[in-house]
N, C-alpha and C positions, 0 to 999 in steps of 0.2 A: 263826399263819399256817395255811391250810387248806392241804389236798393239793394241792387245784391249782393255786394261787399257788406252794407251794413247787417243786413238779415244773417250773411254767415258768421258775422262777429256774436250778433245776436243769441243764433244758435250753439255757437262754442258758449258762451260765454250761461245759457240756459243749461248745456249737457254738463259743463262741468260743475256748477251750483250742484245739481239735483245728484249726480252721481249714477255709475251704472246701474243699479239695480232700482232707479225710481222708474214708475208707472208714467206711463203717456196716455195720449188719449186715441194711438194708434191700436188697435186690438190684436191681444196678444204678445205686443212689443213693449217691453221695457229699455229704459234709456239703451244700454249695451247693444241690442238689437237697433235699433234707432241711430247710433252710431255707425253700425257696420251700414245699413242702408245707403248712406247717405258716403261715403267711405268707397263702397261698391259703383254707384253712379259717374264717382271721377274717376276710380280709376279702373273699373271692369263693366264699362256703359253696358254694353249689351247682355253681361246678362243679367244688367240690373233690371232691363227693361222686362225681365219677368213678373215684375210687381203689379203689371197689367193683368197677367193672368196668361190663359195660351200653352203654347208646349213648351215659354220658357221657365214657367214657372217651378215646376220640380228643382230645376237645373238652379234657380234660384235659393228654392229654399236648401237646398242642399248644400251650396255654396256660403249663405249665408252664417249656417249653423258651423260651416271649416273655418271660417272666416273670426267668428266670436269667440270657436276656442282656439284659436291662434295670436289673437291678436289683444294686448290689453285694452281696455277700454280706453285710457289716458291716452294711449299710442292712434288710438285711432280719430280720436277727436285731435289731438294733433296734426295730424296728419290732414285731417278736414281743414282745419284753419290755414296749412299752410299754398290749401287751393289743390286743384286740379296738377296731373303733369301734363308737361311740355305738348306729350301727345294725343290728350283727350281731347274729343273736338267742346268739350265743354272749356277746354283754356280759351279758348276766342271770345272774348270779351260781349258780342254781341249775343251769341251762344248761350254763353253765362249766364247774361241777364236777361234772356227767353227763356230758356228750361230751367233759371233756378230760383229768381228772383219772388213766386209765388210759393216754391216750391219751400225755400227755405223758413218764407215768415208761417208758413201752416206749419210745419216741423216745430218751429222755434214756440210756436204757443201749444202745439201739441206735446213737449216738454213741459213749459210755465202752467198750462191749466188743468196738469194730471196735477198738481201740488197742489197741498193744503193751503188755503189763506196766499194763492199766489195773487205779485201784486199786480196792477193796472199800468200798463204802456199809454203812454199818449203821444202816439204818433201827430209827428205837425202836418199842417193845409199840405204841401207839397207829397207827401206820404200818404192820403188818403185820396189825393185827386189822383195818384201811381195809383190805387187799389181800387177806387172809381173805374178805370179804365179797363182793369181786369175783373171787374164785375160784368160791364155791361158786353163784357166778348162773351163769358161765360156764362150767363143767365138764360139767355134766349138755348144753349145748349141742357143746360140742368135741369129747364124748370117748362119746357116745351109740352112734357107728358104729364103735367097735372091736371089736365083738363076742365079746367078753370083760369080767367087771366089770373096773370102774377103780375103785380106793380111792384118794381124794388124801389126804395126813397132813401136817399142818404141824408143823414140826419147832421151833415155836415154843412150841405149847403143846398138843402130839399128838392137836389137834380131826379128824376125817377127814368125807371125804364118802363114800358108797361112790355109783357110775352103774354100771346094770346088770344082771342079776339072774343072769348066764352062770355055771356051775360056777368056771372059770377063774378070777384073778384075780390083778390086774397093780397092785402099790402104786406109786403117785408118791411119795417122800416128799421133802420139802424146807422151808425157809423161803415161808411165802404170796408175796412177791414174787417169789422164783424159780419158783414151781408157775405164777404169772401171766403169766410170761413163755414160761415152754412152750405155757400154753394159747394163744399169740399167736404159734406158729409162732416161737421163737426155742430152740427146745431144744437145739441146740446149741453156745448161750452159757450157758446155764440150770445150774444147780449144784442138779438134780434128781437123785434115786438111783432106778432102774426094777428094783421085785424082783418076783421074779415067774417062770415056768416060762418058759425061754428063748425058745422057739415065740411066747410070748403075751407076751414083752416084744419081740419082733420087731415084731407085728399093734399094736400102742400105738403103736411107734416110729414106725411104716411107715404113720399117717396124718397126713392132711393138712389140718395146722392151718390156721386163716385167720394170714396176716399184718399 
């Protein structure tokens, strides 16, 4: 099974555990909302794309709040699992696993780690060297404006990026799926370790990831 077939199983299988009305770690979305998002993306992309921000976003959240009181929540995680239609260009497999396959493991733990006492995934070697790879596309983008180096270290198999070329320097070290999760504005679920001269793990901490 590929990453993002499994990530979507993952996320069904997270929405429905926890139920509409559980808290995520998405702000101001509770599952139900979380639902309709991800709902919206297959099959009305464009004005999902207002989650960026921009002139779509009104058009978004407008849509989104017609959307939740229309639609059960059970109907629309259904609906999630059973994939994209025919006509979304998210149905092309290649598509799929560019814009969702990142997309769906943040969601799916943005689910498990709004929960109480939620438990530990252990993703395998194959699964972290996927999440390796989308660290080091996205780091040198996230972590450019700290001004200070950023060394990230995977604690899988002690690969590092360094971004930066500042005296300073600030190590992320962690498992690649937790380093992917901070680069997504989740650092405070993230089971990263920040070493580093206290000032300059301040200036790391103290920016502002996309979510």
């Amino acid at each position: 099974m590929t990453i993002v077939r499994s990530e979507r199983a993952a996320l069904v299988e997270a929405l429905r555990s926890a139920g509409p009305a559980a808290a995520t770690l998405c702000q101001g979305w509770d599952a139900h909302d979380l639902a309709v998002h991800v709902w919206l993306r297959e099959h009305e992309f464009a004005t999902a794309l207002g989650v960026a921000g921009g002139p779509l976003a009104a058009r978004l959240t407008r849509r989104m709040a017609q959307v939740r009181a229309e639609r059960r929540f059970d109907d629309l995680v259904d609906a999630f699992a059973a994939g994209p239609g025919k006509f979304s260009p998210l149905a092309l497999p290649a598509v799929d696993a560019a814009f969702n396959s990142v997309e769906y493991f943040v969601h799916t733990e943005d689910v498990r780690r709004a929960q109480p006492d939620w438990p530990i995934r252990e993703p395998g070697v194959d699964y972290q060297q996927w999440a390796w790879r989308a660290v080091t596309r996205l780091a040198p983008l996230r972590l450019r404006s700290a001004g200070v180096s950023v060394v990230v270290e995977s604690l899988a198999d002690s690969q590092t990026q360094r971004i930066g070329k500042g005296g300073e320097i600030v190590t992320l070290l962690g498992l690649p799926t937790e380093l992917l999760l901070l680069l997504f504005g989740r650092g405070a679920a993230a089971r990263v370790r920040h070493l580093g001269d206290p000032d300059a793990v301040e200036r790391v901490r103290g920016l502002k990831l996309s979510a």
